[in-house]
N, C-alpha and C positions, 0 to 999 in steps of 0.2 A: 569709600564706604559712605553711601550715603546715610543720615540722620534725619529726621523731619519728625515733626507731629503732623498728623491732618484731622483737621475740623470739618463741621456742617454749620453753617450757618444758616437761618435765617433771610437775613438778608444782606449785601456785599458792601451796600452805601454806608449800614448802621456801622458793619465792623469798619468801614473807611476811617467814619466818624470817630468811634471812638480813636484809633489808633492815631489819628491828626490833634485830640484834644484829651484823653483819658491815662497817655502811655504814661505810667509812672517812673520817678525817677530813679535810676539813675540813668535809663533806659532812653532811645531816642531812635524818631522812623525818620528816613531822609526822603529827598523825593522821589517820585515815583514814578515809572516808566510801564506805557503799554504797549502790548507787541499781540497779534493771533498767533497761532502754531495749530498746524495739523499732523499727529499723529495716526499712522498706522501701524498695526499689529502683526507681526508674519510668525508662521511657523510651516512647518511639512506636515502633507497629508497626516501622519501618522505622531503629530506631536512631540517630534524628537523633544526641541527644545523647552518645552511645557516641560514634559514628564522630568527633564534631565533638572529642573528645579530654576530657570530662567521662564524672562518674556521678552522677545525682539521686539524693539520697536525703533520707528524711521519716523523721526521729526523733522516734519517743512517747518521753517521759518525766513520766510520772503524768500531771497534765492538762495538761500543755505540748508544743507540736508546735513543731519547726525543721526548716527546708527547705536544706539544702547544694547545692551542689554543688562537685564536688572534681577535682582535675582527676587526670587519668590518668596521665598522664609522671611524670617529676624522681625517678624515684627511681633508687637504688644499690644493690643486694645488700640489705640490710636497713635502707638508710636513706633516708627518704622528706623528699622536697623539695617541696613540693605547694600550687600553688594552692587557695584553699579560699575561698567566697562562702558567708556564713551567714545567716539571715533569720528570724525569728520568723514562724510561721505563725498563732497563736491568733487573730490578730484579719483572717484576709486571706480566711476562709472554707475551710480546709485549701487543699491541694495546686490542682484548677480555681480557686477563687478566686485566687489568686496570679497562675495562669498566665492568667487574664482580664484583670485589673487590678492589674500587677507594680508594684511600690512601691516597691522596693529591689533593690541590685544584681544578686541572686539569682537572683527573680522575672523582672526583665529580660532577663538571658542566657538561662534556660529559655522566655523568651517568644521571642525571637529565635532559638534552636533548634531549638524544638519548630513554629512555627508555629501551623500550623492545624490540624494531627493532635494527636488524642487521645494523654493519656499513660497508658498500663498499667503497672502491676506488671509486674515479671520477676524478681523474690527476696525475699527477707526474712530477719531473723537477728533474734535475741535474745539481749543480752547483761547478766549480770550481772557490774557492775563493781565494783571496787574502788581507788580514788583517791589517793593517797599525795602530799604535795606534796613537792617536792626544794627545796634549799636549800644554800648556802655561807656560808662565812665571808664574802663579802660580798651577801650576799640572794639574794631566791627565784630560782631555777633554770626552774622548771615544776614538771610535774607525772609519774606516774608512776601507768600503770592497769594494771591486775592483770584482765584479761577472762575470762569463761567464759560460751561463744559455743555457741548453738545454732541448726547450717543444717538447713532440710528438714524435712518432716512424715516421718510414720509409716517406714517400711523405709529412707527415705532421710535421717533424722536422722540425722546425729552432731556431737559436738562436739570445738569449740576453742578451745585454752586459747592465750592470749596475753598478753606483756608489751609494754606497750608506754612509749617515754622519750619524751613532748613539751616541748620546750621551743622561745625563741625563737630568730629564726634569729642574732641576735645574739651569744645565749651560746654555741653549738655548743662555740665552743674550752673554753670554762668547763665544761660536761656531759662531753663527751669522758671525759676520765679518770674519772668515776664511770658512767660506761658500761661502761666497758674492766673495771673492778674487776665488776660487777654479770654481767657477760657470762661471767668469770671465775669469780669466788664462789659462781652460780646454778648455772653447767655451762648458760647458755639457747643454744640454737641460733639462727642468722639465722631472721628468717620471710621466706621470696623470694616470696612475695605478700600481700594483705590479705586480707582475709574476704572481698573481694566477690568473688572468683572460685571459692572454695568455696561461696557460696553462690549462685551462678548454677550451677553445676553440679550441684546440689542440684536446684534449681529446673526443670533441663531446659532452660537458657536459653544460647542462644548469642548474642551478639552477631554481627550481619551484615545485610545489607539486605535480601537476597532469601528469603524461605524455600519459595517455590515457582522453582524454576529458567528462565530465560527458554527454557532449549532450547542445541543445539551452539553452539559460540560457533568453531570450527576451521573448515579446510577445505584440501583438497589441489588436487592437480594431476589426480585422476577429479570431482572436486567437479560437481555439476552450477551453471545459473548462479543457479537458485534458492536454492541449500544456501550458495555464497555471501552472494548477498545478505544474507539473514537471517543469518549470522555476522555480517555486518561490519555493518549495523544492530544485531544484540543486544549487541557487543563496545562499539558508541560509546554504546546508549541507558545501557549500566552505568556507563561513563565517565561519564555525565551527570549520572547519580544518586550516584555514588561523591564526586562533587564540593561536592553539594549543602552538607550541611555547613558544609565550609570556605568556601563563598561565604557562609554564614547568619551564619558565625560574623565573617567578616570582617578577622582577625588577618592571613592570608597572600594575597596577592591573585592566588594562581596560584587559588584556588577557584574565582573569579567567570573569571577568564581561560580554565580549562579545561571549565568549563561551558558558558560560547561558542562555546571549539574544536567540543566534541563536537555543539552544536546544526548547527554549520555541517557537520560532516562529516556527519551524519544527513538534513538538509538534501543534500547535495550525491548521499548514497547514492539515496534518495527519488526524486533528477531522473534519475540514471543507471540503475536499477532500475525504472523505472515500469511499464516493460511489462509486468511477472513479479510484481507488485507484486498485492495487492487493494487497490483505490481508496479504501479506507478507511485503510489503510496510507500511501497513496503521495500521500492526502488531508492528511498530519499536515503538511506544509511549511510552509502556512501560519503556523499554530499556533508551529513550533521557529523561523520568520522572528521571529517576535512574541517569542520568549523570547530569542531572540540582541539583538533592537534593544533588550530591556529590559535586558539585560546589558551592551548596550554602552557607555554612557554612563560609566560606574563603570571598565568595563575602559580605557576609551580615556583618561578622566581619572588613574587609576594608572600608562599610560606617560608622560603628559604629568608628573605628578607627579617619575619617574623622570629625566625628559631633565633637570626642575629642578633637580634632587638636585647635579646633575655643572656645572649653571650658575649654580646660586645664590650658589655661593662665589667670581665672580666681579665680583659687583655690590656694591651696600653693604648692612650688616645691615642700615637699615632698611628699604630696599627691596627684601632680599628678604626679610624680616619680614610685610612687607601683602602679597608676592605672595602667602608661603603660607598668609597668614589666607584669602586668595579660592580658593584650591585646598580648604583644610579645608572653608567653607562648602559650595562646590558637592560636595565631597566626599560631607560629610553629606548635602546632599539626593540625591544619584544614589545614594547607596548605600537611604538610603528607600524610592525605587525599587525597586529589587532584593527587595528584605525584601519589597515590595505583590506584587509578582511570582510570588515565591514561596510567598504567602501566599494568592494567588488561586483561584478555583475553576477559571479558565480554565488554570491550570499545574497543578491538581489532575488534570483533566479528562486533558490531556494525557499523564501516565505514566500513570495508569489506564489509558487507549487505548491507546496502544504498548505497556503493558506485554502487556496480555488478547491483542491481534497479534499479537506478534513471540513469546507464547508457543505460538500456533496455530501458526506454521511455513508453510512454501508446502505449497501444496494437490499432489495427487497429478500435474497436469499441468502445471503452472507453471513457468517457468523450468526444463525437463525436458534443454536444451540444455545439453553441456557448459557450462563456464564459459571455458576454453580459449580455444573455437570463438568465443563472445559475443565477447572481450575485444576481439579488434583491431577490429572495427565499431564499438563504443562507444567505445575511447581515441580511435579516427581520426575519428569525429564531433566527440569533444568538440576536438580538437586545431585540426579546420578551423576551427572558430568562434572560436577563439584566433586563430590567422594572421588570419583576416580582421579580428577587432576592432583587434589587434596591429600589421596594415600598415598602417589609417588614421593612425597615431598618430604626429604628427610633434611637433615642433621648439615648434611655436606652439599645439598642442594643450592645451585647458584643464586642468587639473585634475582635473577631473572625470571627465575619459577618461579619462585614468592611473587614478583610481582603477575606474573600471568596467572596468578593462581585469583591475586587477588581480583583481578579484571572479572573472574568469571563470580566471585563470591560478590561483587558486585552489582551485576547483572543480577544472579539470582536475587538478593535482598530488593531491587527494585519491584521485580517481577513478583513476589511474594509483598510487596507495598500494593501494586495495582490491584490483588485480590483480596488483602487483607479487613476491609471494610464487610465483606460478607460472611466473614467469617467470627468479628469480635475479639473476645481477649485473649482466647486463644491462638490465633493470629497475630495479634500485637504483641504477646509472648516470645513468640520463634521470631519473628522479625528484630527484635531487639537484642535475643540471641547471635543473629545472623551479623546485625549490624555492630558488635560488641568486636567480631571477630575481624570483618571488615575495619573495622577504627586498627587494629594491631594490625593489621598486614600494611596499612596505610602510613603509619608509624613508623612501620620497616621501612618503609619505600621513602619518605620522606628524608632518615638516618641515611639512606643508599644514596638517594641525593645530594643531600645537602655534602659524606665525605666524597665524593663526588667533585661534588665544585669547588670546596674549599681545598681537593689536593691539585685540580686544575690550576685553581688561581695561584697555588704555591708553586706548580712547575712551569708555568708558561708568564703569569701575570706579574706586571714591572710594579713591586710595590713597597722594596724594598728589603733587610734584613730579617727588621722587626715583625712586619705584615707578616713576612712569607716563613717566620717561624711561627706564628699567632696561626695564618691557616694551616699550617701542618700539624698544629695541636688541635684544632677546630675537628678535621678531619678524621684525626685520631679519634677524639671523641665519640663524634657523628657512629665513625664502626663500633663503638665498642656498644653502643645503643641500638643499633643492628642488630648486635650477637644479642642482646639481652630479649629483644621485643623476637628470635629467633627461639630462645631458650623458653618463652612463654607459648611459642605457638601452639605445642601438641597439645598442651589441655585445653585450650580454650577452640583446637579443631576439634577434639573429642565431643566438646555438649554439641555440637552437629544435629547427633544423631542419639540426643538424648530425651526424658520425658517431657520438655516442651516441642520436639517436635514430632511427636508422638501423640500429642495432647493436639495441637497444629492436623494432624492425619487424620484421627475421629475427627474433628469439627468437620473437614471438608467431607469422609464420608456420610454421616450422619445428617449432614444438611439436607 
């Protein structure tokens, strides 16, 4: 963890000065050592490791190269809290060797970031430093560098002078006051950022994912049905790439959950949209089916994870100890998964394609229909197919229905999302209707899972007496939360086809 203040100075000699004649005591600088360093900046075209909340960078120093990466967040006005993974490069074959055959922690996260895309340069800086070590009356402090920093070639050089106080994160309170005196004595200003954004600006370099625009991403109430479409396709395939990252990086598990979401609402656009569609377009479903099932394993084991969290502390440590050794294992391997996925040429293939689409736009005759006009044919299509799945579905109906029922209640609530903007609050009305009943069948399905796994774990999983009575209670549970969120279904499938969505029916005629 790295720790530091950084300053602006002035000038480097004056802070020399004082810190050789001014430092207060108990406080003391030792001598001082100069060395240059050239740093570069890498990331992937598309800014994996940017967005995933890192910066790579590869520091020369004479013949020795070290590969960082540092994280982006933790700081405060001028004081920096920061993750930092350092790795020796000399022997790993520079920067691709690394990322081919990572060896160390570094290496590993840039391998898992970056994937299968190539990594570029996007800045560079060169600094010549000057090194000071800090010290008290009861030992070393850290250290204290004295920088003079140059971003940019030719017309777009200039430089920066920087102070910078590292030390560990343990002494902070010890550093403090020879800070305070130093900030004081120098006259140095906060620095409210680090070098790497001057020198990315330097560079012409933005961090972001798209650098060619997919096209409108909007759409009103004259919209034709094509201009929609292609909004609300371009709006989820960004969602899905926006995500990527944080499913790679795997810290927050909304990443992998909302790369999901967005394959399914892209998925769901594709089957409602077909008609206005080019079949190379409306051909990707496949494809986003195959990326949602490879996500799902990971996502569905993160809720199952989550229901534990809330019931583990009701069993005994040690049995819920081996529960979540077998959650961790299969953990690891689904997330494996995920990583293969992402790493694939068949998910490569796929935003290439969509992306080269959905930047073409509908063609000059395509979906030329209002959007308006489309909406009530295709919500009332999608809706009958609900009733009729929805009224087979009784008391004694397996499992299985419930959930294929809820697939399709799904689908529709999106597809009544993509139109709901032209319609107002009568539309936000039946949508939350819709989505009310979608949350219970999702419930169910969750309860079907979770006793599911926990009766697996009890007939197959080596975990013991205790565990393998704790999951056969788990699981017990699980069904009897099944039957209840079962017992709830018929009324809340009944407001279906009640005055909000009736209320929902005039607005779209009426429009």
């Amino acid at each position: 963890m790295e720790t530091e203040w950084q300053f602006v100075p002035d000038d480097l000699a004056a802070v020399r000065e004082w810190l050789e004649k001014e430092t207060p005591a108990p406080f003391r600088i030792g001598e001082g050592r100069d060395h240059d360093q050239h740093d570069e900046y890498w990331d992937t075209a598309g800014w994996l490791v940017w967005r995933a909340g890192f910066a790579c960078r590869v520091r020369q120093r004479g013949e020795s190269a070290e590969l960082t990466l540092k994280g982006l967040s933790g700081g405060e006005g001028n004081f920096r809290r920061r993750l930092e993974l350092d790795e020796p490069l000399d022997a790993l074959g520079g920067l691709p060797g690394a990322v081919a055959k990572p060896c160390g922690e570094a290496s590993r996260l840039l391998r898992t970031l970056a994937g299968p895309h190539a990594l570029l340069p996007v800045a560079a800086l060169t600094t010549h430093r000057t090194t000071l070590p800090l010290s008290d009356g009861k030992g070393p402090l850290g250290e204290i560098a004295l920088d003079r920093t140059t971003v940019g070639e030719g017309w777009r050089a200039h430089e920066l002078l920087r102070v910078e106080v590292e030390t560990p994160a343990d002494l902070v309170d010890r550093a403090e006051p020879f800070v305070a005196a130093l900030r004081e004595g120098a006259g140095l200003q906060p620095a409210l950022s680090g070098k790497l954004a001057p020198a990315l600006a330097a560079a012409g370099a933005s961090p972001g994912w798209e650098p060619r625009p997919l096209g409108p991403m909007t759409f009103d109430r004259d919209s034709t049905l094509g201009e929609l479409a292609y909004a609300v396709l371009r709006r989820n395939f960004l969602r899905l790439i926006e995500h990527e990252p944080t499913a790679r990086l795997g810290e927050d598990i909304e990443g992998v959950h909302q790369m999901r979401v967005a394959s399914r609402r892209l998925r769901a656009a594709l089957g409602a949209f077909a008609e206005v569609l080019p079949p190379d377009l409306a051909g990707q479903r496949p494809e986003l089916r195959w990326l949602g099932r490879s996500l799902g394993e990971l996502r569905d084991l993160d809720v199952q994870h989550e229901r534990f969290a809330l019931a583990g502390t009701l069993i005994g440590r040690k049995a819920a100890a081996a529960i979540e050794a077998a959650f961790e294992q299969r953990h690891e391997q689904a997330r494996e998964g995920v990583l293969a996925a992402l790493d694939s040429d068949r998910y490569l293939s796929l935003v290439e394609t969509m992306s080269e689409l959905l930047r073409a736009g509908p063609g000059p005759e395509s979906g030329a229909e209002p959007a308006r006009a489309a909406a009530a044919a295709i919500t009332e299509g999608k809706r009958r197919r609900v009733r009729r799945t929805g009224a087979a579905i009784g008391a004694r109906s397996p499992d299985s229905d419930y959930h294929a029922f809820r697939l399709k209640v799904r689908d529709f609530r999106y597809v009544l999302e993509f139109f709901a903007p032209l319609y107002g609050d009568a539309a936000d009305a039946y949508v939350r209707q819709v989505t009310r009943l979608q949350t219970l069948l999702g419930d169910h399905q969750d309860s079907v899972v979770a006793a599911r796994f926990y009766q697996q774990l009890a007939d197959h999983g080596d975990l013991g007496k205790g565990a393998i009575r704790a999951a056969r209670e788990l699981a017990a549970n699980a069904t009897a939360e099944a039957e209840g969120y079962r017992w709830k279904f018929p009324k809340r499938y009944g407001r279906l086809r009640g005055p909000r969505w009736h209320a929902f029916r005039r607005a779209m005629k009426n429009s």
